[in-house]
Phi, psi and omega in degrees: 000147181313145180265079163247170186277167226258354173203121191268017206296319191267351176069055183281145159319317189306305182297292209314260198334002183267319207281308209273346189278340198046056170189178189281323202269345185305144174205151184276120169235166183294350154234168160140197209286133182283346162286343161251061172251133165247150146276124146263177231214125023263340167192158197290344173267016175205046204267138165217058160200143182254106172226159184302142151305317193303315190261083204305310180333287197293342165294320168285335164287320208261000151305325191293329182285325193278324179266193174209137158072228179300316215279314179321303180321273170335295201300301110041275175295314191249028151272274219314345158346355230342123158093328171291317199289302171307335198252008155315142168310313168268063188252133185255111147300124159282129160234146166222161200261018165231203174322146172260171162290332182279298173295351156322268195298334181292349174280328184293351187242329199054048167230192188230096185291154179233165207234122147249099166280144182214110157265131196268218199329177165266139170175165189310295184276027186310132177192125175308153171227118220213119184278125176249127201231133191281184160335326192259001171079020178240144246263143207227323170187161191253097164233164196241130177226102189288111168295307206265219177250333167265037180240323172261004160267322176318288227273351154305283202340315189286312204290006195233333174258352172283316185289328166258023173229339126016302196280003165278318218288306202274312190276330194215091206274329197232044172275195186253342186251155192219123192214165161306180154275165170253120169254322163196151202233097206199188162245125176230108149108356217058038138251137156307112161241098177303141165233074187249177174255127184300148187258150230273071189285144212264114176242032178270312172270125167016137168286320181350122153273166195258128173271014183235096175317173189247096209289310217286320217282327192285325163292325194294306209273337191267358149284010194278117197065358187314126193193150206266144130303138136335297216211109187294316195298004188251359179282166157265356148297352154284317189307287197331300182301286186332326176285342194250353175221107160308152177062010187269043197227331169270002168297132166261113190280025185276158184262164179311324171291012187073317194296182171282180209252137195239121194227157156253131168277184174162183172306148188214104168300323172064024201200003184311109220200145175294320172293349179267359174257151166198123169264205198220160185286337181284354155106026181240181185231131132306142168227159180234184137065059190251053175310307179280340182346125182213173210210354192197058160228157198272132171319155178090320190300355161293306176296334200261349188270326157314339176285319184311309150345277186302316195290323203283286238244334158253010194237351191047019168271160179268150187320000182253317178302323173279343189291336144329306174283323172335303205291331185277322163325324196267334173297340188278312205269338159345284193320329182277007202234338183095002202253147180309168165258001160284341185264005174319303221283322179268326156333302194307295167310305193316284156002293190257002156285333179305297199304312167303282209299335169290346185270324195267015176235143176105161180298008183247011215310293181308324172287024194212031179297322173297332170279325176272014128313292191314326190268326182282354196258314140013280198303162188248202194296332202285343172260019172311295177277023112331284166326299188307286155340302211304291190002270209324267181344327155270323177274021142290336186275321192300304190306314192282323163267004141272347173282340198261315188286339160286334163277000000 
């Protein structure tokens, strides 16, 4: 894979230009083709937004990403400008010395493309995402690009579950679920490059986001494979968390009966969230952003990850603060899922050992101790001696790496 760099947290020029030049060596200088002038956004030494000079649309969607309030509004407007935009202080030409991205995706479109790049949060798998908008500022397909190596097994992972989740769209049109088409799917430059098509969002309903999953949608995907276990510790969804988490071999998986936890496998979305959804008035959903896709994770954890969701980030509480409300929630909505509602609390758990372990990969890892603290504070009595380990386990690291730094 190309030697980009290895922690994306602050977004150097250096990076964007790599991503969008597609080479090692591509850089923004004061001349070169006016077809690769960008803005960046919200400003150039800390930009996480990329955009065409060219293209007022897209300049205004992507103030939308960057800003906040009055100044997104203005800017917004006086980008929209002929001519302000090129004639910014902070305007970047690109040069590389093969093919750009931008021209990559206009063959892939047959347009003579315009490029809005976007990274959202600092998180493990922060990866551009990039609207390709034709002459006319209208928008022709949505693409993803795995820089590193767990940005590009992610961003494998949706195109391999968008081509075999495809055939709800065609076989059964008037199902519940709505997902893109796949335009291409590739290696381009030695990044993973996703190509999808937007999807036909509905604009007589609401923007509104919904704090209530969507069960018949949720049923759809956790019919997927469905199949009852024994024994959780014997799936490959426990092996997995076990490569990915030290010491989770000391969770105790017993069931109300003393035995191990006897689950349903099923379909897994793995992002299930009111911004990756949206419906539509003929009663189906769109879904997006199927990265986690899985086929043998326990039914619910779609659900549980959605409650979370909704407590943390609109309701803004932290995972121990939220887990109360999680439990009552999800016992009320299980039953529509078929899943016992005794098994919330290890559901629960489950959620947030994933999540920890997803907090514990990829270059930005080190920047994210605190959230995965947040998450281990969470877990419940059956993760105590879990709980104990990581403890152990980090302030060992922590020590050792003050012992390095006093010599």
């Amino acid at each position: 894979m190309t030697d980009f760099p290895t922690s994306a947290d602050s977004l150097p020029l250096d990076w964007w230009a790599q991503i969008l030049g597609g080479h090692a060596d591509a850089r923004y200088t004061r001349i070169g083709d006016p077809a690769e002038i960008y803005v960046a956004l919200p400003r150039p030494d800390r930009a996480t937004v990329v955009v065409d000079s060219r293209a007022g649309k897209a300049i205004a969607d992507a103030v939308g990403k960057a800003g906040q309030g009055l100044v997104r509004s203005v800017a917004g407007k006086v980008l929209r400008i002929p001519g302000v935009a090129t004639a910014l202080p902070g305007k970047l030409i690109l040069q590389s010395p093969d093919t750009t991205l931008r021209q990559r995706l206009g063959e892939l479109n047959n347009v003579d493309a315009r490029l809005s790049a976007s990274c959202g949060p600092l998180r493990p798998n922060r990866k551009p995402v990039v609207r390709v908008l034709d002459e006319d500022g209208t928008l022709r397909s949505v693409g993803k690009v795995g820089w590193d190596d767990l940005t590009a097994r992610l961003v494998s992972t949706e195109g391999q579950a968008l081509t075999s989740l495809g055939s709800l769209n065609s076989s059964n049109p008037s199902g519940n679920i709505v997902v893109p088409d796949v335009l291409a799917d590739e290696t381009w430059r030695g990044m993973h490059l996703l190509v999808v098509s937007p999807l036909p969002i509905d604009n007589t309903v609401g923007p509104e986001l919904s704090i209530e999953p969507t069960l018949p949608a949720l049923n759809d995907i956790a019919a997927m494979h469905r199949h009852t276990v024994d024994s959780i510790v014997s799936s490959g969804f426990w092996g997995r968390l076990i490569d990915r988490l030290p010491d989770l071999e000391r969770y105790d998986t017993s069931g109300d009966a003393g035995g191990d936890l006897s689950v349903d496998l099923g379909g897994f979305h793995g992002d299930w969230s009111p911004w990756n959804t949206q419906p539509r008035a003929d009663g189906s959903l769109l879904v997006w952003d199927w990265e986690r896709h899985a086929t043998d994770v326990p039914v619910g954890l779609d659900l549980v990850h959605f409650l979370f969701q909704t407590e943390r980030f609109i309701d803004q509480r932290t995972p121990l603060e939220a887990r109360p409300a999680v439990v009552r929630r999800a016992k009320e909505h299980l039953p529509s899922l078929d899943v016992d509602p005794g098994l919330a609390d290890h559901l629960i758990d489950f959620y947030l050992l994933e999540a920890l372990a997803r907090n514990s990969e990829g270059a930005l890892t080190k920047k994210l101790a605190a959230r995965r603290q947040s998450l281990v504070d969470a877990l419940g009595p059956n993760a105590s001696a879990f709980q104990q380990a990581y403890a152990a386990r980090h302030s060992a690291a922590d020590d050792a790496l003050s012992s390095r730094k006093a010599a």
